[in-house]
Every structure is written in structure tokens, then in C-alpha cells.
C-alpha positions in Angstrom: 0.0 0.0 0.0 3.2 2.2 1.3 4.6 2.0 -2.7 0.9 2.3 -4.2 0.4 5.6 -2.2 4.1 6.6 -3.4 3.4 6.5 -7.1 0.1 8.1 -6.7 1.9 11.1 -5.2 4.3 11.3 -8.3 1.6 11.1 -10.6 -0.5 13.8 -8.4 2.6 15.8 -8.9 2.8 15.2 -12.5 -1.1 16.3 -12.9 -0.5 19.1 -11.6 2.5 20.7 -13.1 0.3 19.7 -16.8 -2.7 22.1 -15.9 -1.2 25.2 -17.0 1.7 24.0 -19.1 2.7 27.3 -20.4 2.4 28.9 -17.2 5.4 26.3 -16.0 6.9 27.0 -19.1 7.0 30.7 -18.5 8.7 29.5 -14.6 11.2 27.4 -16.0 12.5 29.8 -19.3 12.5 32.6 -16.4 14.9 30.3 -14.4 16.7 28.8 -16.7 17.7 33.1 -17.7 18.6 33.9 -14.5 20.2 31.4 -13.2 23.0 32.0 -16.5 22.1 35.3 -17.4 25.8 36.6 -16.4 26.9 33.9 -19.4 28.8 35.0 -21.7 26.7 33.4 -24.3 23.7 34.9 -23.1 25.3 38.1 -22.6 26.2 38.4 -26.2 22.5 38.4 -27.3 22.0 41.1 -25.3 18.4 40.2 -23.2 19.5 42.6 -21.1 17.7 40.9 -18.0 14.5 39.8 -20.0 13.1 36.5 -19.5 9.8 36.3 -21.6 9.5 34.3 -24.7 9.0 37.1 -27.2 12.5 38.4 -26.3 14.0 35.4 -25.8 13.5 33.9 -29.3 13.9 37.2 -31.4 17.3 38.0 -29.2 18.8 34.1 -29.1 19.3 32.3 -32.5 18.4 28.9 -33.0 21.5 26.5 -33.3 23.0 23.1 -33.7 25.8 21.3 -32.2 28.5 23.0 -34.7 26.9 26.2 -33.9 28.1 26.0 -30.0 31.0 23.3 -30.3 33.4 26.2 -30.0 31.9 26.8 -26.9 32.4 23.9 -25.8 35.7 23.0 -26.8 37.0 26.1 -24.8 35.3 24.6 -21.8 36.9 21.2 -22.1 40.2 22.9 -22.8 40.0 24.5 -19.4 38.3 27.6 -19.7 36.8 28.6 -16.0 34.7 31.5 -17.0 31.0 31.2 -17.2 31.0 30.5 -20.8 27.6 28.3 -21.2 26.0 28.0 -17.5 26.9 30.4 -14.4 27.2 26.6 -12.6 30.5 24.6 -13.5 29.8 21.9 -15.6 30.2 18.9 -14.2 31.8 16.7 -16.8 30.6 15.8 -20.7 28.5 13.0 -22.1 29.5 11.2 -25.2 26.7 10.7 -27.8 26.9 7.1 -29.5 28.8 8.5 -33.2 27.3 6.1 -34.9 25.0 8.9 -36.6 27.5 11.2 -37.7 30.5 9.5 -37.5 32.0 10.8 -34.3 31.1 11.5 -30.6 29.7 15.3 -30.0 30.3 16.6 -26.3 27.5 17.3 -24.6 27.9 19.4 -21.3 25.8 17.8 -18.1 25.2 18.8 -14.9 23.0 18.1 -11.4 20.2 19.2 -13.4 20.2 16.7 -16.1 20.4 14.0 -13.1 17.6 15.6 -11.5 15.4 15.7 -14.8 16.7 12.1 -15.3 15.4 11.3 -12.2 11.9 13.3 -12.7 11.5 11.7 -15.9 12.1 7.9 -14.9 9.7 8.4 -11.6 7.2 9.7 -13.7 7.0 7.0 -16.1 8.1 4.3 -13.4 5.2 5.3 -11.5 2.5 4.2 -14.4 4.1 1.3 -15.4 4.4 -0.2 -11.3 0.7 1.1 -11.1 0.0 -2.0 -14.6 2.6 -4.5 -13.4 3.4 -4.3 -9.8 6.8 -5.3 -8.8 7.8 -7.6 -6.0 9.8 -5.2 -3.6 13.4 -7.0 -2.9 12.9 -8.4 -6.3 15.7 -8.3 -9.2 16.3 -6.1 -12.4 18.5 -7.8 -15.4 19.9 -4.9 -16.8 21.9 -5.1 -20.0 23.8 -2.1 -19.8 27.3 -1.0 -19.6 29.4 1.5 -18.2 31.9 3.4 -20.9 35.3 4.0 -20.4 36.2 7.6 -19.2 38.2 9.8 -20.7 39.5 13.2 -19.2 39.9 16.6 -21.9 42.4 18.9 -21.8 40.8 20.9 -18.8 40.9 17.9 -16.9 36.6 17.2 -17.4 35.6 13.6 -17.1 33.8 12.5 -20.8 31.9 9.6 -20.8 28.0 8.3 -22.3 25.3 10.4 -20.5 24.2 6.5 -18.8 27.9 6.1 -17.5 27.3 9.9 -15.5 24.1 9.0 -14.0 25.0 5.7 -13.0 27.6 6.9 -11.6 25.8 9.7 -9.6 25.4 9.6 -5.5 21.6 10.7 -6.7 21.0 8.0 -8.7 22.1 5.3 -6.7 20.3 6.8 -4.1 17.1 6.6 -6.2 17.7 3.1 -7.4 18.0 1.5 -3.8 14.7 3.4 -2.8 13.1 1.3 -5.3 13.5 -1.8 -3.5 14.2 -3.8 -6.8 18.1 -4.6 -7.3 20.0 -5.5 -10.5 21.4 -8.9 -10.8 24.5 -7.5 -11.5 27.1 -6.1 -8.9 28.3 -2.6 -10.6 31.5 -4.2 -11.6 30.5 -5.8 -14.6 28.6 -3.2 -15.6 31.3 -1.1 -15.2 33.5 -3.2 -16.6 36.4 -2.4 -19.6 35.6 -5.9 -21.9 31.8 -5.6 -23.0 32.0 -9.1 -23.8 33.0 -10.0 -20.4 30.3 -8.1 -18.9 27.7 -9.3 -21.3 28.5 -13.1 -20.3 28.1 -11.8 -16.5 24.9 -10.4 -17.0 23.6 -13.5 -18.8 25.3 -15.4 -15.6 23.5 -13.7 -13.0 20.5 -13.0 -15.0 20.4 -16.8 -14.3 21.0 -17.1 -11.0 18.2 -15.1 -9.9 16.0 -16.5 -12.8 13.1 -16.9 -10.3 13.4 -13.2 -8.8 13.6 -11.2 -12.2 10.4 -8.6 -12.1 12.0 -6.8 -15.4 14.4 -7.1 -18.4 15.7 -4.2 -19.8 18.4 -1.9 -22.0 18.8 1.2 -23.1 18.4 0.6 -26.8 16.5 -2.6 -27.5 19.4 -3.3 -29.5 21.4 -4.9 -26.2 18.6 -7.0 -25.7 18.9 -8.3 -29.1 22.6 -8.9 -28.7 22.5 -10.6 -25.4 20.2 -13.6 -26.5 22.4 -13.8 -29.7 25.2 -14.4 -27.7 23.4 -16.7 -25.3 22.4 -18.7 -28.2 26.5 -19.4 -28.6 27.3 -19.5 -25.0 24.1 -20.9 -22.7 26.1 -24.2 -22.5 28.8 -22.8 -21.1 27.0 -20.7 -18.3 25.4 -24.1 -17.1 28.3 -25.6 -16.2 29.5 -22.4 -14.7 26.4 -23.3 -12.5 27.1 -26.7 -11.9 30.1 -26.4 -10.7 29.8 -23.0 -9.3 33.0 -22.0 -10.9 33.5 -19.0 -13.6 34.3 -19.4 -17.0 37.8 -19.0 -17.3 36.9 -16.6 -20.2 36.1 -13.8 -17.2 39.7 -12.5 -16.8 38.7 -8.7 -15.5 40.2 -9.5 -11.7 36.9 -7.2 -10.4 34.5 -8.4 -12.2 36.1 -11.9 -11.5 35.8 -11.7 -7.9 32.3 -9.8 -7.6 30.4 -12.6 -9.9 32.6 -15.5 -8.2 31.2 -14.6 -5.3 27.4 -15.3 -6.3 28.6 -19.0 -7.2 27.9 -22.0 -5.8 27.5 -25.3 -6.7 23.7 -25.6 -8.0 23.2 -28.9 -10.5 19.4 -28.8 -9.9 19.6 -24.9 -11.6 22.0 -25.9 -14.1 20.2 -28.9 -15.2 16.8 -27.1 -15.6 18.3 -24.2 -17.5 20.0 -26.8 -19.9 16.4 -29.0 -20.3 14.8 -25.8 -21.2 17.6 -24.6 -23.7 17.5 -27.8 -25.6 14.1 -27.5 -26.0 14.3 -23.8 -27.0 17.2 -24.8 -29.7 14.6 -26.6 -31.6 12.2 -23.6 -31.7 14.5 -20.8 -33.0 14.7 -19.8 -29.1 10.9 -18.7 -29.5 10.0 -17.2 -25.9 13.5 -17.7 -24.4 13.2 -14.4 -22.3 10.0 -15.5 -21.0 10.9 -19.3 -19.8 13.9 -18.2 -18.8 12.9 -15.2 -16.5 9.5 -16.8 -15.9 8.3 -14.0 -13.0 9.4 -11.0 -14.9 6.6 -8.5 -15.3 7.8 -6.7 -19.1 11.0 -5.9 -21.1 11.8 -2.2 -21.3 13.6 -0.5 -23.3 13.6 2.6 -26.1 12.2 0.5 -29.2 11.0 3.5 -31.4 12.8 5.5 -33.7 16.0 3.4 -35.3 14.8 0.5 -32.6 12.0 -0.1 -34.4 12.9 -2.8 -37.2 14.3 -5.5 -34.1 10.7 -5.5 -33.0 10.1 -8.5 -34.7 12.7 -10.4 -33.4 12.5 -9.1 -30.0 8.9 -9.9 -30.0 9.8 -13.8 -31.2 12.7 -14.0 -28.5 9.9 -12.3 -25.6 7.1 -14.8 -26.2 4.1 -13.5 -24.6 5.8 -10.9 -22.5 4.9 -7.1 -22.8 7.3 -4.9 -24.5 7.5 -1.3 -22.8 9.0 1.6 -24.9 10.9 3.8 -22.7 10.8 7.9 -22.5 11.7 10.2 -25.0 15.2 11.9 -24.4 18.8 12.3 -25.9 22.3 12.9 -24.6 21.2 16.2 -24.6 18.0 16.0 -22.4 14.8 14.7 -21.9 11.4 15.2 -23.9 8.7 13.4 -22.6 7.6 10.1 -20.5 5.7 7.1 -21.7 2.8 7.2 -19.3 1.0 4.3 -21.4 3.1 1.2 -20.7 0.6 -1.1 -22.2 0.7 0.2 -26.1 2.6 -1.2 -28.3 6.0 0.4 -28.7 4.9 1.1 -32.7 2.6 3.2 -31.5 3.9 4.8 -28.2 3.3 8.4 -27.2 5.7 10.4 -25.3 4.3 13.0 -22.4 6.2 16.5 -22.7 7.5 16.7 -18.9 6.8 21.0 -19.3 9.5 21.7 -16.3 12.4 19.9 -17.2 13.3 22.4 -20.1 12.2 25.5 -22.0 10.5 24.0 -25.4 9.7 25.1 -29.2 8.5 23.5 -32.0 9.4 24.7 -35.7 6.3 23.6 -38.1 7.8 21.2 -40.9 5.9 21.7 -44.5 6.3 17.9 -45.1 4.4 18.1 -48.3 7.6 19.7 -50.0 10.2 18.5 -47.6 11.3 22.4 -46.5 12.6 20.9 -43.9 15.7 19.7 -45.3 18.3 22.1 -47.1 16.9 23.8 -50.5 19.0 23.7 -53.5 18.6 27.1 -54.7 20.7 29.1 -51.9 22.0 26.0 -49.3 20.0 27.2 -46.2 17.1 25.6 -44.2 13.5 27.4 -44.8 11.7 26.7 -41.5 8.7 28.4 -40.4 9.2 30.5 -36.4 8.8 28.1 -33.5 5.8 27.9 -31.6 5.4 27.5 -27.7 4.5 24.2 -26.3 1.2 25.2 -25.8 0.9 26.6 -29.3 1.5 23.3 -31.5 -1.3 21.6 -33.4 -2.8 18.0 -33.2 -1.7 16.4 -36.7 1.0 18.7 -37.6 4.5 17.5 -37.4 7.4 19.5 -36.0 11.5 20.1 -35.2 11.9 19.9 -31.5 14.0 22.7 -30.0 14.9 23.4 -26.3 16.4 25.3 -23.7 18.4 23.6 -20.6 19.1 23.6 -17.5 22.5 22.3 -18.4 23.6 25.6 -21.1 22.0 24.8 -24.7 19.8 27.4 -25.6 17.4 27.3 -28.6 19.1 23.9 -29.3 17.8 22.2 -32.1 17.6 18.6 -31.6 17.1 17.0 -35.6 14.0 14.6 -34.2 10.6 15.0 -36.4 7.6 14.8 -33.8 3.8 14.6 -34.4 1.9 16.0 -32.4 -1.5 13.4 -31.5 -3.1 14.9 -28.8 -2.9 16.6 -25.3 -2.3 15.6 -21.8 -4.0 18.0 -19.8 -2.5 21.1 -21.4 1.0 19.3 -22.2 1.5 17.8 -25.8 1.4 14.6 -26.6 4.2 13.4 -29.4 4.8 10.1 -31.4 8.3 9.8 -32.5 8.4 10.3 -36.4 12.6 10.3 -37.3 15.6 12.1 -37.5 15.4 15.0 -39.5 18.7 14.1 -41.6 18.0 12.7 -45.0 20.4 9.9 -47.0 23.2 11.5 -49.1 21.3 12.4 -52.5 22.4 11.0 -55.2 20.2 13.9 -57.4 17.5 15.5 -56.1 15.8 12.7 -54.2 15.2 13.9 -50.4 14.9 9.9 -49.0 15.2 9.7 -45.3 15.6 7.1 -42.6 12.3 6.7 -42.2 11.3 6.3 -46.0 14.9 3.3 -45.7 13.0 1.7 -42.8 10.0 1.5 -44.4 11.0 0.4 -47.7 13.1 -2.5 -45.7 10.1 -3.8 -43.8 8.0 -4.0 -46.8 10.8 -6.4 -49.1 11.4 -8.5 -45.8 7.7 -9.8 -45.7 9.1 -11.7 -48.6 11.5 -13.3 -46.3 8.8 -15.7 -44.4 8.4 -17.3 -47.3 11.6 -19.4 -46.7 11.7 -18.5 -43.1 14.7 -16.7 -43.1 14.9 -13.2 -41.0 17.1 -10.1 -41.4 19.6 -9.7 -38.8 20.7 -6.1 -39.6 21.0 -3.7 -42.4 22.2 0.1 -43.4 22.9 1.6 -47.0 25.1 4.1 -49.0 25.5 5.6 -52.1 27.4 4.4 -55.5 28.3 7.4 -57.6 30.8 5.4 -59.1 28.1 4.1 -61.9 26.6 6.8 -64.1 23.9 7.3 -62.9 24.4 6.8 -59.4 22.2 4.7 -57.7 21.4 4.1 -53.7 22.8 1.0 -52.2 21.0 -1.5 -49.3 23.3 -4.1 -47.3 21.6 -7.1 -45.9 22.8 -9.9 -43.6 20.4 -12.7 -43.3 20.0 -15.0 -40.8 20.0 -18.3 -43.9 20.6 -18.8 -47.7 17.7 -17.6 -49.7 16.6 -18.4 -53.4 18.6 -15.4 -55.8 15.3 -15.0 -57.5 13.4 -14.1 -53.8 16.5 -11.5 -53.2 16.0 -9.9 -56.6 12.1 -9.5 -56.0 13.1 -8.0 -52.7 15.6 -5.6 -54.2 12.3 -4.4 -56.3 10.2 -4.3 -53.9 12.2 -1.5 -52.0 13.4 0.1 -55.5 9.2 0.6 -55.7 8.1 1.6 -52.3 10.6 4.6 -52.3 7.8 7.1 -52.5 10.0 10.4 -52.4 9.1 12.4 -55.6 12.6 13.5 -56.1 13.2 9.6 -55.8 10.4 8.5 -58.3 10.9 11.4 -60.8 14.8 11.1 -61.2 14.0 7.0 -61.7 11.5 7.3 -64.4 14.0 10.2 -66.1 17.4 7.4 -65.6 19.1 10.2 -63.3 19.1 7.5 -61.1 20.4 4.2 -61.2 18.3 0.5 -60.3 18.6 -0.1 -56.3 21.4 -2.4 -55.5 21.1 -5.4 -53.0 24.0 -6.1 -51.5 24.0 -9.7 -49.2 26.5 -9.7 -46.5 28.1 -12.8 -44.9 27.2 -13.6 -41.5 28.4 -11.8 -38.6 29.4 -8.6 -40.6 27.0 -6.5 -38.2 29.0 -7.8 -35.3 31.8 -6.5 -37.0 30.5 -3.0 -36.9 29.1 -3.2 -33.4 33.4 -4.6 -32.7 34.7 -1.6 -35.1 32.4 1.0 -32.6 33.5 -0.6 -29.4 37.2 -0.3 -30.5 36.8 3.7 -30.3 34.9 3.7 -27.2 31.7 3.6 -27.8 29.6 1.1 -25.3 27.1 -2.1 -26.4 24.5 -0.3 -24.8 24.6 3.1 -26.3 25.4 1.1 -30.3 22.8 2.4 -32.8 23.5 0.6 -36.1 23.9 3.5 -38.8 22.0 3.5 -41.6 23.8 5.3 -43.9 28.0 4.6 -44.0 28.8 8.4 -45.5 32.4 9.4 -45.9 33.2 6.3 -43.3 36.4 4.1 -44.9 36.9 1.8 -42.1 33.0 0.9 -42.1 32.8 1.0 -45.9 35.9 -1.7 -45.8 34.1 -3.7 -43.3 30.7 -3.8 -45.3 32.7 -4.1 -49.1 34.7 -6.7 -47.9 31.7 -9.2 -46.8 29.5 -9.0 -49.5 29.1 -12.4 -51.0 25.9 -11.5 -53.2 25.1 -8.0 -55.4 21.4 -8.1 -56.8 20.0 -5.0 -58.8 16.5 -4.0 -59.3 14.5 -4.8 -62.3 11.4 -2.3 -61.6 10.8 0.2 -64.4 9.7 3.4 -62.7 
């Protein structure tokens, strides 16, 4: 009753602050003003001490990362003065790099923890409200810690995930909840992913019976850790047997944290290995379920770029839920799922109105003026609109103002807005605003790729092979150029099937730029490429090798201007199939 009364006071809270959304709005922009008004970004745009809207957003430009990275790189070269925020910053998250090709520093501070916090209470508080949790039950968490690195001014750098974790406030908040991970924080700390993956998937097991939850960050990990339990679920059983660790656990650490959960349990062991064999004949259908048979839901973000491993994560789940998580980025935090039991195709994200000062630019999707216009190179956007001031149906840029020193920072996501929560909007997550390199004066876009891919691989069930991964390019080495899609499958399939594929998603791109430049030969037949097995592992090993952590891995969808990745992908392909559909 104790925890009941708890999340009914969070979501009280949360009810209250969505009344009057743009009242709260107007609180948090003035705060947000003051608190860094003596900036010497802010300075420069000369409010002079105002702190309403109107001034705000004719005075302060709109930017993106490249617009402030000077900034930033004087403060992680050791510049003391208030540059960004009148607070120090505390250290710098890493974003993945898989998007554009390298990490961007992001600054964060004890606000972003605290809006972290807000954010997962929130959202916490719905889903315990739909599938209450044993208190002093277990968590199997698939995440990992990065390795830190310190900048020139002596800042730690790591993911955004790494600085929470690592946070007094968040560990504070994570024993309050009275449900505890199965793994100690050295593996998830620790420096071999692989070792730390094998460790999770150990203790997962050992608390089989007392799992309320699996989860990640991307749904991704999830993905990746029952891949490699497939290869390595023998092995773990005799780790049980004989309650001894794999010798392939060398970390000392890690070693001596997960040793000292071991003992001796044949009857565990042997009922793990009865249900495996079992599973083995299935295609591992409903492994997370019968092996975590108390565990409540999976969670994990599954929209956006998560969204084509649905299938697979819904084969590998059986008949447990799957619960999108909250809306947010290395740079801050949107909105909360406060509707655990849709499905994550169709989840809606709540805007949290007092974890940041927001605004919406209008996006004329009919003629793509969102994206760069040929005649003069700039981006024609419409003003931004107030969180209060956006339309149901209308689809928008998301720009905000932190806690943590971006101002007017324009975040690249595509939102729709579908309704209202109280007076706070209601988004579904569209895409990334970026578009795949032209090859004339098609506008395609990640979305348009994923779409395109999920329509050729209904073909697949017809010789029940799946798609383990894919991503694209360009080939302006033909004349005309012509867009390129890599595939690795999960089995052989009949050339004849593949080249009916490679149609189907020459046909479904439905971008007029796209379709006009086909029918006029300005653009080449769609290329299939087929990629041996394990090439996406390859990737996922190329990322890790430049820091970049399992749990934070976002397979890219377009290789641009990226030799190591296009030598990975060029150097596996064992089949090239080209379209035959006449536009």
C-alpha cells in the first residue's frame, strides 16, 4: 500500500504541473535566464535581463551542435569563466557516433540528473501502477558503463548513462526502489563488453526466479544478449554446476564480484540446460519469458531506429509485454511514456513542461522544406511555436532550452503531435530530421529506408529466413548513381526471392525527387548487396574499439564518408542483386 500511495503522489505531482503548461513554461525559461544570465553566451544576445518568450526567441538564434562546439571545446580545454552556465559543468556526455560518425560533447550537470530522475519516476510510477513489482525483487539490466576519458581541462567524458550511474543521486534513487539489479556494478562497469555481457547472462540466471524486469537502453542490447546466449548458454550451465566462472572472465573485479554469487547448483543448471534444448529446436521462441518466468515486461527505447528489431525481439519475448521507454537524448529529456501497455509502434511520449524551456518549428512535409533547399543551401523553416501553441496532426522540429547551457538547441528529431495531456503535448516519434546522401535531387530519409526494408522483408517468411541487420550508401561510381542497401540474413535464400526484394524497395521509395529522377534514368536501379554472416558484429566490434559502449550502439543506416565501415561492409558482401522495376 506504502509503494501504491508513493506512485500516486508522483503522478498527483505530475497532474498538476500539466494544468497550466505554459504557465510552468513561462517559470522554467525565467529560471533557466537567470540562473545563467551573467553567461557569456547569453550576454552576447543582449536580453539585457528579460526572461519572456518574445524576447528570448527574437534575441537568441536557433542552433545546432556545430553552432556551440566552439563553446564547448573552450570549456573542455579549461576555460573557467562562465561561458555556457553560471554553474561549473560537471563533466561531458558522449553521444553514440554512430549517426555522424563521431562522438559530440554534450555538457551535463545536477540538473540533467535531477530531470533524469523526474522523468524515470514519472513514467516508473505508471508502469508499477499496470505491473506491480515484487519489492526486494531483481532487475537484469543489459547495460554497460563506458570507459572515461579526461579533456584537456581535466573534465571527465563519458555516455550520458555512464554519469548517471555513476551519480550519488542516482544510486540513491535506485535502492529506494527496492528492486536490485542482478549484476554487482563491476560488470557493468566493466572495460571488456563481452565479459560483462557473459556476466549479465550469468547472473540473469542465477536469480532466474526473482527477475520482475528485463531491460536496456536501446533494444538493441537485448537483441545482442540472447544472440550471444544462443553461442554460450552451454557454457554458463556448467559455470552453474560447478559454481566455478568461466575461465573466459579475466577482468580480476568483475572476477571476484560474480565469483562470489557461485555455488554449486546442479538442480539450476540442469533445468536451465532441459529448457535450452528445448528452446534450440524452436528458433529460441519465448527464451526471455521461460527463462525469466516472474518478470513482469521488457523495457527498453524501441522507437525511432529500434523499431525494425521489433520482430525479433517480439519472437525471443514470447508473450511478455514490450514497454517503450521515454523520449530523451544525450542532450536532455522530452517526454515520459505514461501508457506502458501500447505497443512500442505506436507509443506516445508526455512533454514533462519543467524539465526544459521548449519550441517547435512547423515542418511543410508536403515539399520537404525541412531539409536544405537547393537554390541558396539554407534551411527554410517556419518561427517556432510554444508548447502550448502546437497543433494536433502537424508534425514539428523539437527545440529546447536547458538547464545544463543549450539554448534554442535544435535537436534534428521529427515529432507529431497526436493529442494533449492535460495542457501538455502529446508526441509520437516520427525520425531524425537528416536525409540519406542524394544521389540527385531525391530527399529519402531514414524513415522512408526503414520503411521500404520492412515492406521487401515480408518476402523473407516465405523461406523462413529473417534479417539480422541492415544500413545503406550511395554508389556514384556508376553513371547514374544509384542508392545501395546491405543485408545480412539469418539463412541462404533463393537469388530469384533477393532480386524480387531488391524491387520491392526500389518501388516503395515514395520520395518524388526519388520516383521522378527513376522514371528520367538520373538515377540508377537499387542495388542489393548480401553480407556474410556476422558482418554487423563486425560493426558493433569496429564502434566498441573507439569507445563507444554495447548499450549506447545504434547501427547506422547510412555509411557516408566512413572508410573503415565502408571496408568492413565491401569486404563481406558475398551476393550484389540490382532491381528490375521500371519506374
Amino acid at each position: 500500500m506504502a509503494s501504491s500511495s508513493r506512485y500516486q503522489q508522483v503522478i498527483d505531482e505530475f497532474e498538476a504541473i500539466t494544468k497550466d503548461a505554459e504557465k510552468v513554461q513561462l517559470e522554467t525559461l525565467k529560471k533557466i535566464i537567470e540562473l545563467n544570465s551573467e553567461t557569456e553566451y547569453l550576454r552576447k544576445w543582449g536580453l539585457n535581463g528579460r526572461t519572456d518568450p518574445k524576447s528570448f526567441r527574437s534575441c537568441v538564434p536557433l542552433v545546432t551542435h556545430a553552432d556551440i562546439e566552439p563553446y564547448i571545446n573552450r570549456i573542455a580545454d579549461g576555460d573557467k569563466s562562465p561561458v555556457l552556465t553560471t554553474e561549473p559543468i560537471r563533466s561531458w556526455s558522449l553521444s553514440s557516433g554512430t549517426t555522424n560518425g563521431r562522438p559530440k560533447f554534450v555538457p551535463f550537470n545536477d540538473d540533467l540528473v535531477a530531470s533524469s530522475l523526474q522523468v524515470f519516476a514519472i513514467s516508473g510510477s505508471y508502469r508499477a501502477l499496470l505491473f506491480p513489482i515484487m519489492p526486494g525483487g531483481r532487475s537484469l539490466e543489459f547495460v554497460y558503463g563506458s570507459k572515461q576519458k579526461r579533456t584537456k581541462g581535466g573534465l571527465v567524458a563519458s555516455t550520458a548513462t555512464t554519469n548517471l550511474f555513476n551519480s550519488a543521486e542516482f544510486k540513491i534513487a535506485k535502492k529506494s526502489s527496492q528492486v536490485f539489479a542482478c549484476s554487482p556494478d563491476e560488470v557493468v562497469f566493466g572495460n571488456d563488453s563481452r565479459q560483462s555481457l557473459y556476466c549479465h547472462l550469468l547472473c540473469g540466471l542465477l536469480y532466474s526466479n526473482e527477475v520482475q524486469y528485463v531491460s536496456s537502453t536501446f533494444s538493441y542490447s537485448i537483441l545482442h544478449a540472447i544472440r550471444t546466449f544462443e553461442q554460450v548458454w552451454q557454457e554458463l550451465c556448467i559455470d552453474i554446476k560447478e559454481g566455478k566462472l568461466s575461465e573466459r572472465i579475466t577482468e580480476p573485479s568483475m572476477r571476484e564480484s560474480v565469483s562470489k554469487l557461485l555455488k554449486p547448483d546442479p538442480e539450476l543448471a540442469d533445468t536451465i540446460y532441459e529448457k535450452c534444448e528445448n528452446m534450440e529446436k524452436s528458433n529460441w521462441n519465448g527464451v526471455i519469458r521461460k527463462l525469466w518466468p516472474n518478470a513482469k515486461y521488457i523495457f527498453s527505447i524501441m522507437t525511432g531506429a529500434m523499431e525494425p528489431y521489433l520482430m525479433k525481439l517480439r519472437h525471443y519475448a514470447g508473450d511478455l509485454p514490450l514497454v517503450s521507454a521515454d523520449y530523451g537524448s544525450t542532450e536532455g529529456w522530452i517526454g515520459a511514456n505514461l501508457d506502458p501497455k501500447t505497443p512500442p509502434e505506436n507509443t506516445i511520449f508526455t512533454v514533462v513542461p519543467n524539465i526544459a524551456y521548449f519550441e517547435f518549428i512547423p515542418l511543410h512535409e508536403e515539399s520537404k522544406l525541412d531539409e536544405p533547399n537547393e537554390a541558396n543551401g539554407s534551411a527554410q523553416e517556419s518561427k517556432s511555436v510554444g508548447l502550448t501553441e502546437v497543433e494536433v496532426g502537424k508534425a514539428y522540429e523539437v527545440v529546447f532550452t536547458t538547464f545544463a547551457g543549450l539554448y534554442r538547441y535544435k535537436l534534428g528529431d521529427v515529432v507529431r503531435v497526436v493529442g494533449f495531456h492535460n495542457s501538455t503535448p502529446q508526441l509520437s516519434y516520427e525520425r531524425r530530421k537528416n536525409l540519406l546522401p542524394s544521389v540527385n535531387i531525391d530527399k529519402i530519409t531514414e524513415k522512408d529506408l526503414q520503411i521500404s526494408v520492412e515492406k521487401a522483408t515480408q518476402l523473407l517468411k516465405e523461406e523462413n529466413v529473417e534479417l539480422v541487420d541492415f544500413t545503406s550508401s550511395t554508389d556514384m561510381s556508376t553513371e547514374p548513381g544509384h542508392y545501395v542497401i546491405y543485408w545480412e540474413l539469418s539463412g541462404k535464400m533463393d537469388e530469384n526471392l533477393l532480386r524480387k526484394c531488391c524491387s520491392v524497395m526500389d518501388e516503395s521509395f515514395a520520395d518524388a525527387g526519388y520516383v521522378g529522377s527513376r522514371k528520367a534514368k538520373t538515377i540508377g536501379p537499387l542495388e542489393l548487396r548480401i553480407l556474410e554472416k556476422g558482418t554487423f558484429r563486425k560493426i558493433l566490434d569496429h564502434y566498441l574499439s573507439l569507445g563507444a559502449v554495447v548499450s549506447q550502439f545504434k547501427t547506422p543506416r547510412c555509411i557516408s564518408c566512413n572508410p573503415a565501415l565502408f571496408d568492413i561492409l565491401n569486404n563481406s558482401v558475398i551476393q550484389r542483386h540490382f532491381s528490375t522495376f521500371l519506374s
